[in-house]
C-alpha positions as CSV (number, residue, x, y, z in Angstrom):
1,X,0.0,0.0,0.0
2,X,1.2,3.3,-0.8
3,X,0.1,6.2,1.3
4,X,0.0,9.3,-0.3
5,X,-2.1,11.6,2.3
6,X,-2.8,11.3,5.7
7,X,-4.8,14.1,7.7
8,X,-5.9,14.5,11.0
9,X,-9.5,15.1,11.3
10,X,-10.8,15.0,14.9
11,X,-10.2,13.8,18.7
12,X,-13.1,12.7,20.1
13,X,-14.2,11.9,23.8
14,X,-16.5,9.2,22.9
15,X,-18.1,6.9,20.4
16,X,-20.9,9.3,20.1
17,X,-18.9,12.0,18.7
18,X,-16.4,10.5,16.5
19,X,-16.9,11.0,12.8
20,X,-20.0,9.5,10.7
21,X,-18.9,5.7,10.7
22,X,-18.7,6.0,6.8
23,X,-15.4,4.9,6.0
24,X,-13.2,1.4,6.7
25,X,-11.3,2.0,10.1
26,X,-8.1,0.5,11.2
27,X,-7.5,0.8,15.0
28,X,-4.2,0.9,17.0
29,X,-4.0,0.3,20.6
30,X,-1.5,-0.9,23.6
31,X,-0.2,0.0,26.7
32,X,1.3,3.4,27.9
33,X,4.5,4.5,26.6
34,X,4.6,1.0,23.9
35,X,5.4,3.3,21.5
36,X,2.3,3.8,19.3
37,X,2.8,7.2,18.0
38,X,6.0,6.4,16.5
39,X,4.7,3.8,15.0
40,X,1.9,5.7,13.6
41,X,4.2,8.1,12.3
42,X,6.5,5.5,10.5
43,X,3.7,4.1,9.1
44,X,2.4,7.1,7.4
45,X,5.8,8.8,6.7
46,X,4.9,11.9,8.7
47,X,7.1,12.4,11.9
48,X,4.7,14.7,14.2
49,X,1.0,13.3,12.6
50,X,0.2,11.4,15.8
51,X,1.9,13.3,19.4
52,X,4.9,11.5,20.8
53,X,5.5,12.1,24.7
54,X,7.8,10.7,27.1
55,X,5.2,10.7,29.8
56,X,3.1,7.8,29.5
57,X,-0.8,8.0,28.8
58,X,-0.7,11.0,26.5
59,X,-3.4,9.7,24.4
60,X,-6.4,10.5,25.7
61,X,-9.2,10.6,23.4
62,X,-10.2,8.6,20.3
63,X,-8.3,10.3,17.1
64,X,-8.9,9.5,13.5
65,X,-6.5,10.2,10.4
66,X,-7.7,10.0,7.3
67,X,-5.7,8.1,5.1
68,X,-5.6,8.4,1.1
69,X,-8.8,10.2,1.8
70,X,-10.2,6.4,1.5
71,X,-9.9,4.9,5.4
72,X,-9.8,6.0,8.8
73,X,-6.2,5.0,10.9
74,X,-7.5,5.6,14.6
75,X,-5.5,5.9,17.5
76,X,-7.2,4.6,21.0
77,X,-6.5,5.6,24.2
78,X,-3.9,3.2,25.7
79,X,-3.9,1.0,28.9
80,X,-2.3,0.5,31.8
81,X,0.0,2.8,34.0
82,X,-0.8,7.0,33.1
83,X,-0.2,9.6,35.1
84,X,-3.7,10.9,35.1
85,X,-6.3,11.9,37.5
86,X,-8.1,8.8,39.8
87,X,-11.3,9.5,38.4
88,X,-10.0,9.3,34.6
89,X,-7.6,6.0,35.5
90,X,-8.6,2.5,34.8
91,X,-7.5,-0.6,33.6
92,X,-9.3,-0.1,30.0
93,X,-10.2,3.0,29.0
94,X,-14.5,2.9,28.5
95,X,-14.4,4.8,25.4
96,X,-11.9,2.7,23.8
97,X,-13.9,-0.5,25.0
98,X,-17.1,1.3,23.8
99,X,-15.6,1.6,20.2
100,X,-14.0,-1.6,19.9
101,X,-16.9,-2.9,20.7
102,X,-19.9,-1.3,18.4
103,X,-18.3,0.4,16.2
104,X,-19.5,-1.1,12.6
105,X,-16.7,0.3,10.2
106,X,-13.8,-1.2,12.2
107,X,-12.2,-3.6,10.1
108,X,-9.3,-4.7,12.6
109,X,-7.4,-3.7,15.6
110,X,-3.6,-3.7,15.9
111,X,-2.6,-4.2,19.6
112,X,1.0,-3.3,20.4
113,X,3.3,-5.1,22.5
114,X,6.6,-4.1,23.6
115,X,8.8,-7.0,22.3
116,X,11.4,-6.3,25.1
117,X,9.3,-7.6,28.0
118,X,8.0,-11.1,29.2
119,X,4.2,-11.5,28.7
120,X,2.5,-9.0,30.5
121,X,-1.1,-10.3,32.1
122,X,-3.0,-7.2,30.9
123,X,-2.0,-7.7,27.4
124,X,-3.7,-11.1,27.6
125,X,-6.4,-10.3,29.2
126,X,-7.3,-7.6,26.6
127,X,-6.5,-9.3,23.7
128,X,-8.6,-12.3,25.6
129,X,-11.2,-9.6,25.4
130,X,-11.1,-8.9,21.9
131,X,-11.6,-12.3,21.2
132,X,-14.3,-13.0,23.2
133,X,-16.1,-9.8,21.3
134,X,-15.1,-11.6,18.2
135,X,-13.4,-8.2,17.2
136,X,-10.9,-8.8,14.3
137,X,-7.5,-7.8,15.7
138,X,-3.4,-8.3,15.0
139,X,-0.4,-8.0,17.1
140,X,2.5,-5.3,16.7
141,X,5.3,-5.9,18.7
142,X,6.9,-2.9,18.6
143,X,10.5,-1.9,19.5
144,X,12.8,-4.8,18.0
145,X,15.5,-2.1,17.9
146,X,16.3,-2.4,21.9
147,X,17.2,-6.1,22.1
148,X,19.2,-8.7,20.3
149,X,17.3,-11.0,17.8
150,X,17.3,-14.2,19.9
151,X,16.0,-12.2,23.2
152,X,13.0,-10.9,20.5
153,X,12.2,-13.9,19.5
154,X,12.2,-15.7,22.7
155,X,9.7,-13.0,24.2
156,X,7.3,-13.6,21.1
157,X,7.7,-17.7,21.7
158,X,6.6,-16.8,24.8
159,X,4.1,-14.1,24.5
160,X,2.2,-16.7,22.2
161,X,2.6,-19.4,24.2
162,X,1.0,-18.0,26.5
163,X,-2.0,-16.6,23.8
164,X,-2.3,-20.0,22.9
165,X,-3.8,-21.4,26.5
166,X,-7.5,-19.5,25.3
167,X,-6.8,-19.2,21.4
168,X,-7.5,-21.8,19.3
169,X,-5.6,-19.7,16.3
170,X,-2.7,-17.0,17.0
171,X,-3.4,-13.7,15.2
172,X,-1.5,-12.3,12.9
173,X,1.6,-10.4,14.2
174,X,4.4,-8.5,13.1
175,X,8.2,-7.1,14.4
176,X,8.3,-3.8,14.1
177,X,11.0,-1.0,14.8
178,X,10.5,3.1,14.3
179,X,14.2,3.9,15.2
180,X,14.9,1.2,12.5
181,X,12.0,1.8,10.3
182,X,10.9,-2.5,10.2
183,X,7.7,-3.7,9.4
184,X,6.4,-1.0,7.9
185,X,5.8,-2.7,4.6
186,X,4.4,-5.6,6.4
187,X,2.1,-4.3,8.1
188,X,0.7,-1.8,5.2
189,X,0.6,-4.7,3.3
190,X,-1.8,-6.4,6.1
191,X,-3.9,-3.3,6.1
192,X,-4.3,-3.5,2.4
193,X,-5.6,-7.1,2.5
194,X,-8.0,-6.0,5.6
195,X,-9.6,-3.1,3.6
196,X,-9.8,-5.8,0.5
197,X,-11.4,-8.3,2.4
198,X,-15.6,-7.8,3.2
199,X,-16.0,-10.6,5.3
200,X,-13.7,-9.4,8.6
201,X,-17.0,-8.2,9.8
């Protein structure tokens, strides 16, 4: 896939107010500070599309991009550790459940994982959770650029070992790297079979 415009086009506090549900919608999610906005930004070849922040839980309203003026790339509200308020913390942010959830023009969900790190239970249980909604989704493990190949790869045994004690099927996934610009093809190329294909839904 070739991206030749990508726009920012609103952040929105809810389901209720995000854009007419008109268009194919990719999603990307993970926990704080996993490295999503770079990501983002590889993806789409623009370094300050989606905000990149050191402190963790920057992200905290549903934002779409529109891409090729053709599909929506949204970027969810993360989960996990952010340095916000009590009364706005919790394990899963409600809005981004609330979209996952009904929101008809999602196509598939790309969960982040930091590939440096063992299994981490809330990963599971939310991609347990996409699952369970029967929510087409993929796995990014983002990162690859901090640790050696073998210690990569042994994290991702692991990660899906793990997966594999509730999934019958692993999802797709893919190694990625924004300091090293990996798996950007890849995963464009996944998006381009997910906007092709009418039955994810």
């Amino acid at each position: 896939m070739l991206i030749k415009s990508a726009e920012f086009v609103k952040s929105s506090p809810d389901l209720k107010r995000c854009p007419p549900d008109k268009l194919p919608e990719l999603a990307f999610i993970g926990r704080s500070n996993v490295g999503k906005s770079s990501l983002i930004n590889l993806l789409t070849r623009k370094d300050n599309l989606a905000k990149t922040s050191s402190t963790p839980g920057k992200t905290r309203f549903i934002n779409h991009f529109l891409i090729n003026d053709q599909w929506y790339l949204v970027d969810l509200p993360g989960y996990g550790y952010a340095k916000i308020s009590r009364s706005l913390r919790s394990e899963f942010n409600k809005a981004s459940l609330e979209y996952l959830a009904r929101r008809e023009t999602l196509y598939c969900v790309f969960v982040l994982i930091d590939v440096r790190l063992e299994p981490q239970a809330i990963d599971i249980r939310f991609l347990n959770w996409l699952g369970e909604h029967g929510i087409p989704s993929a796995i990014l493990f983002t990162k690859l650029d901090k640790v050696s190949e073998a210690e990569a790869n042994q994290n991702i045994r692991q990660f899906c070992t793990r997966l594999l004690e509730t999934w019958e099927t692993l999802p797709a996934y893919f190694k990625t790297s924004s300091v090293k610009k990996k798996g950007r093809d890849e995963v464009l190329e996944f998006i381009e079979k997910c906007l092709n294909t009418s039955d994810l839904k």
